[in-house]
C-alpha positions in Angstrom: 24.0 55.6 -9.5 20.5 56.3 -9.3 18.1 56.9 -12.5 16.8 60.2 -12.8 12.7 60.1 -13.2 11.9 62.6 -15.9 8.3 64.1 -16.5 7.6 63.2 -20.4 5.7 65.9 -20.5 8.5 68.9 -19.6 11.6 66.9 -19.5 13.3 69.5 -17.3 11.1 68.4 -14.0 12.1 65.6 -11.7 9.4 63.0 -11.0 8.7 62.7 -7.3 7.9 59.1 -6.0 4.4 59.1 -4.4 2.7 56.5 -2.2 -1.0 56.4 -2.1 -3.7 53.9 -1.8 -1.5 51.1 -1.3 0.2 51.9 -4.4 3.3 53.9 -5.7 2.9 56.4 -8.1 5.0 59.2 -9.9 4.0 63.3 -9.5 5.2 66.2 -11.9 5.2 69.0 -9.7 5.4 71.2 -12.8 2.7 69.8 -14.5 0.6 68.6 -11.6 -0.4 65.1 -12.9 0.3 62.2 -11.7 2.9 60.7 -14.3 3.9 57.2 -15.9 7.2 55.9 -14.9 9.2 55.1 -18.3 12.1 54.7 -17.0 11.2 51.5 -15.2 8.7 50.5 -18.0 11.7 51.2 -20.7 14.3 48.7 -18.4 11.0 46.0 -18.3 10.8 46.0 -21.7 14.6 45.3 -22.5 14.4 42.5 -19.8 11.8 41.3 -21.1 13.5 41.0 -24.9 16.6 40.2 -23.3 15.3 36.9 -21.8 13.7 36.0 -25.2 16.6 36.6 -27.1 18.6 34.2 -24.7 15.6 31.8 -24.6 16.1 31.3 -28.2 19.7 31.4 -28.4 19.3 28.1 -25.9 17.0 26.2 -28.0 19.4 26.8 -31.1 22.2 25.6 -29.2 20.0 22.5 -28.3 18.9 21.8 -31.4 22.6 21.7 -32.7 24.0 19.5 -30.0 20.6 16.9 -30.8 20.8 17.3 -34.7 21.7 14.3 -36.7 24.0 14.7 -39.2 23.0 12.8 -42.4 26.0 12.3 -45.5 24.6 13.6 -48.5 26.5 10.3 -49.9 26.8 7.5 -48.2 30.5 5.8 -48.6 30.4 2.5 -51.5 31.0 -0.5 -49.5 34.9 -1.8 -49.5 35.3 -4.9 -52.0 37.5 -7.6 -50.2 39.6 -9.5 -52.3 
């Protein structure tokens, strides 16, 4: 399904995909302005946290596989008899 490009600016018009300049760009044919794309700038941005919330849910998991687990009490030595 494909995302639907909406001009911020009057939600009701369909951006239209524009290549200019060696470069692609987004056109409100309502408002007649060349137009940000949030749509793709919204997905780069949950990416982007995405990966650093997994980034850090790996180096958790590392530490707790390396940690070294230290009795609070070490055990009194056995008296033979």
């Amino acid at each position: 399904m494909d995302k639907k490009h909406l001009c911020p600016c009057s939600s009701s018009a369909t951006l239209l995909r524009h290549i200019s300049h060696n470069r692609i760009y987004w056109f409100c044919s309502r408002c007649h302005q060349e137009m940000p794309d949030l749509v793709n700038i919204l997905d780069t941005r949950l990416t982007e946290q995405n990966n650093l919330a997994t980034q850090a849910l790996r180096e958790v998991a590392i530490q707790e596989r390396t940690r070294v687990i230290i009795p609070k009490k070490l055990p009194q030595p056995i008296a033979l008899v």
